[in-house]
C-alpha positions as a printed NumPy array, in Angstrom:
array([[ 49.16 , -25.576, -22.627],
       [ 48.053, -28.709, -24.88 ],
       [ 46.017, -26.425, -26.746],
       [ 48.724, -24.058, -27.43 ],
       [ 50.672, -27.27 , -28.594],
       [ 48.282, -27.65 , -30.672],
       [ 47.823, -24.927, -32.311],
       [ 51.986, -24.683, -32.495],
       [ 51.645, -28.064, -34.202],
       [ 49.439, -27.135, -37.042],
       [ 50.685, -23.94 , -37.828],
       [ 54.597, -25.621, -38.101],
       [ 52.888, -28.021, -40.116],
       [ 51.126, -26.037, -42.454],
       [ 54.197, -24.137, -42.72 ],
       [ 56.269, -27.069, -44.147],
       [ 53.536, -27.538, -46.753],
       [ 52.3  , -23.828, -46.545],
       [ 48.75 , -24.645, -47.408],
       [ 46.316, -21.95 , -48.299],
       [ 44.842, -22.136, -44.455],
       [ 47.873, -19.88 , -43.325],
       [ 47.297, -17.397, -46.484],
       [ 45.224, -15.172, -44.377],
       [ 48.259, -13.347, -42.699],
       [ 48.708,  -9.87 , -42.331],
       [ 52.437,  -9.703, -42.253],
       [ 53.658, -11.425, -45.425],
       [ 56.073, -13.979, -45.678],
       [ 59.12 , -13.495, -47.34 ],
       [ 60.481, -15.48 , -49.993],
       [ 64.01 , -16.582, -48.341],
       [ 61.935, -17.45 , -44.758],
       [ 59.72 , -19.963, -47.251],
       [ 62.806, -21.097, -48.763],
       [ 64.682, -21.401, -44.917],
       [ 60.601, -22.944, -43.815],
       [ 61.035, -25.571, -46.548],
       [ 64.689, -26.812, -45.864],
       [ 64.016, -26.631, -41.884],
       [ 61.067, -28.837, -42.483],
       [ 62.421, -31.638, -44.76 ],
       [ 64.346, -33.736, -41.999],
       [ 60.602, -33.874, -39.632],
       [ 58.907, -34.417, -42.938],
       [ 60.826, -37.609, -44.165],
       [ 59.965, -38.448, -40.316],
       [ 56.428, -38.531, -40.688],
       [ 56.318, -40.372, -43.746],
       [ 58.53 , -43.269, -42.664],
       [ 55.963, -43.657, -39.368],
       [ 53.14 , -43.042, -41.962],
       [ 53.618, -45.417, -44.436],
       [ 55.866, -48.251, -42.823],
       [ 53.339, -50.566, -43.688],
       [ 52.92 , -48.925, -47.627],
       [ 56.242, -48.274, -49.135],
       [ 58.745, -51.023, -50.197],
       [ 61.737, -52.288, -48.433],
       [ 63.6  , -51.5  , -51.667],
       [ 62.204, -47.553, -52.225],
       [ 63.778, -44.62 , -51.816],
       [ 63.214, -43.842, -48.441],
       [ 64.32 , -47.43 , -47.237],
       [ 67.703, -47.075, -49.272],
       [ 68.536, -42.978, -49.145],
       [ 65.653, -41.595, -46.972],
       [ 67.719, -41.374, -44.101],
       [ 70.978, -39.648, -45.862],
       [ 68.445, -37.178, -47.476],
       [ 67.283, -36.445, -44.73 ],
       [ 70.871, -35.511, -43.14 ],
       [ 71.333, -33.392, -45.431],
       [ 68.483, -31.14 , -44.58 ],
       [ 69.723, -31.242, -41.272],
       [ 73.198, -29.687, -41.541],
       [ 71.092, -27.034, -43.091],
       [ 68.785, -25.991, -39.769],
       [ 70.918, -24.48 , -37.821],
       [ 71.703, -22.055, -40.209],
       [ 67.998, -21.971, -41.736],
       [ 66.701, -21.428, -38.108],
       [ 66.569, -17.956, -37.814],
       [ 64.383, -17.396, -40.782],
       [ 62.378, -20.217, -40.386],
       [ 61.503, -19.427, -37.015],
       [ 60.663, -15.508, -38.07 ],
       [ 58.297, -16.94 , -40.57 ],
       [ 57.105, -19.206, -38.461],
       [ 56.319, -16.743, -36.03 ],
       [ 54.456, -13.777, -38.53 ],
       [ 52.294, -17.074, -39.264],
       [ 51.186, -17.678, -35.54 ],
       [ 51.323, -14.04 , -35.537],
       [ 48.751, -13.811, -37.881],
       [ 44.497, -14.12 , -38.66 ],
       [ 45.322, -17.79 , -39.443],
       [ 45.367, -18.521, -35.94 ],
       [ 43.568, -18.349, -32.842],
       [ 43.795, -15.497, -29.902],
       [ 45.031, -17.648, -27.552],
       [ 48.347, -18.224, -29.58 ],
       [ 48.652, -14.531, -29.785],
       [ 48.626, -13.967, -26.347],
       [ 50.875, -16.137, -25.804],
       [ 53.255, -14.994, -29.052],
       [ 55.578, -12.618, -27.106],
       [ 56.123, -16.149, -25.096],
       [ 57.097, -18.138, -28.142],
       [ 59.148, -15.4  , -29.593],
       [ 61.268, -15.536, -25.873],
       [ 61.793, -19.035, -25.387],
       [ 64.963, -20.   , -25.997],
       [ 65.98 , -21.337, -29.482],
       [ 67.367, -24.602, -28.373],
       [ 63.96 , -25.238, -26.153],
       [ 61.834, -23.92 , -29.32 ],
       [ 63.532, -26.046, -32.243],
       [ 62.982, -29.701, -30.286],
       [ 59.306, -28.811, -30.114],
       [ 58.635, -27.697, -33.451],
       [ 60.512, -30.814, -34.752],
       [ 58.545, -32.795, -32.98 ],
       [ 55.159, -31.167, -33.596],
       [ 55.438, -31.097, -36.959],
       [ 56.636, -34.888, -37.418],
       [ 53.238, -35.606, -35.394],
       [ 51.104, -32.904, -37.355],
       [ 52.38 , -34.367, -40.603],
       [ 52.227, -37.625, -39.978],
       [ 48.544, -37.683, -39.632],
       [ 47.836, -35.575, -42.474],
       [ 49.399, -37.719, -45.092],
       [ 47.225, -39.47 , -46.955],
       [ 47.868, -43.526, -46.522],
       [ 46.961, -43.768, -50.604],
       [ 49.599, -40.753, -51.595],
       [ 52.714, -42.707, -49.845],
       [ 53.928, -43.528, -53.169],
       [ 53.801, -40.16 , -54.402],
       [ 54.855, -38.872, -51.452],
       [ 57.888, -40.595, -51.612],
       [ 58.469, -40.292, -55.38 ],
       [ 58.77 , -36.281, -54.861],
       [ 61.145, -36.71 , -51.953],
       [ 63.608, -38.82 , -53.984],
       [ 62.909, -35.971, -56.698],
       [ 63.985, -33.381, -54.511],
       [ 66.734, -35.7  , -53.106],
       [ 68.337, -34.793, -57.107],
       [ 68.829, -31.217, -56.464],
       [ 70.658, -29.352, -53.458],
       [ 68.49 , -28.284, -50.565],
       [ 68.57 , -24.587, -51.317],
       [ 67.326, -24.729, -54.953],
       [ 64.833, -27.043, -53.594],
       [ 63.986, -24.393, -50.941],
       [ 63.83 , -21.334, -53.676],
       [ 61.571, -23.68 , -56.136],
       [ 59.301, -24.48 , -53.258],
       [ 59.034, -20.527, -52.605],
       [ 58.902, -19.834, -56.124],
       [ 55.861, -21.934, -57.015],
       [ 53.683, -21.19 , -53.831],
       [ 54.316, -17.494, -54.699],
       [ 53.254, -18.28 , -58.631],
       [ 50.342, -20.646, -57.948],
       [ 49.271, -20.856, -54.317],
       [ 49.554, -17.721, -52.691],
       [ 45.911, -16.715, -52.432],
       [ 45.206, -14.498, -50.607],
       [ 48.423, -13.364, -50.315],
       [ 50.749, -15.321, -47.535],
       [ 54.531, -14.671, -49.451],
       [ 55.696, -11.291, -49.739],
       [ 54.962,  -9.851, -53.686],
       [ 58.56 ,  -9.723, -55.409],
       [ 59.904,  -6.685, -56.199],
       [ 60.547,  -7.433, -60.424],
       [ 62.002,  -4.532, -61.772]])
């Protein structure tokens, strides 16, 4: 079971960021779960930088003064982001990117209950992303969050899903567009 956390953890977390690592999977993700992936992810995200970098970002910065409404305002958004979030979240683990023992135990994810699935990704991810941060890119870090805090959370979501599918989907992890 810890390695299935695990393996839960980094996949959630890659999906917040969606790195190339998850680009090898064989159902594509579409553009609105990235978008719902993104805005789902921002609340656990300004998480794991505050336990991060406590000890690197000022007591007058952006995430001491507005990090914590920002955050909120993700948060309204997750219930209602949920659903896709959790479908791409699920073609990921679904996926080559991860190991058989996460597929077996896919049909098991898929059935859990929503309000026993959310608490765990939340918390996974906070965990998986805290670690991965960088101590030296806190500043930046927190510079792009108080970017993003500029524009509402669903254009945020779409430019997140618009640039991975422009310059980091290879191989192919987003769903082509259909441009007519």
């Amino acid at each position: 079971m810890r390695r299935l956390h695990t393996i839960v953890a980094a996949a959630a977390a890659m999906l917040s960021v969606v790195t190339p690592t998850i680009a090898a999977a064989q159902a594509c993700v579409s553009a609105p779960e990235v978008q719902a992936m993104t805005i789902y992810a921002v609340p656990a995200s300004v998480q794991a930088l505050e336990l991060r970098c406590a000890d690197q970002l000022t007591s007058s910065g952006f995430l001491a003064r507005e990090g914590r409404n920002f955050a909120q305002r993700y948060a309204a958004l997750q219930t209602r982001n949920w659903p896709q979030a959790k479908s791409g979240l699920l073609k990921v683990l679904g996926s080559g990117a991860v190991g058989g023992q996460v597929r077996d135990n896919l049909s098991l994810i898929a059935a859990l209950p929503d309000q026993h699935v959310r608490p765990l990704v939340d918390a996974l991810l906070v965990q998986e992303l805290s670690g991965r941060i960088p101590l030296g890119d806190c500043g930046t870090a927190e510079q792009l969050l108080q970017t993003l805090s500029t524009i509402e959370p669903q254009v945020a979501g779409t430019l997140v899903s618009q640039m991975l599918t422009l310059f980091g989907n290879q191989p192919a992890l987003i769903c082509p567009s259909t441009r007519q």
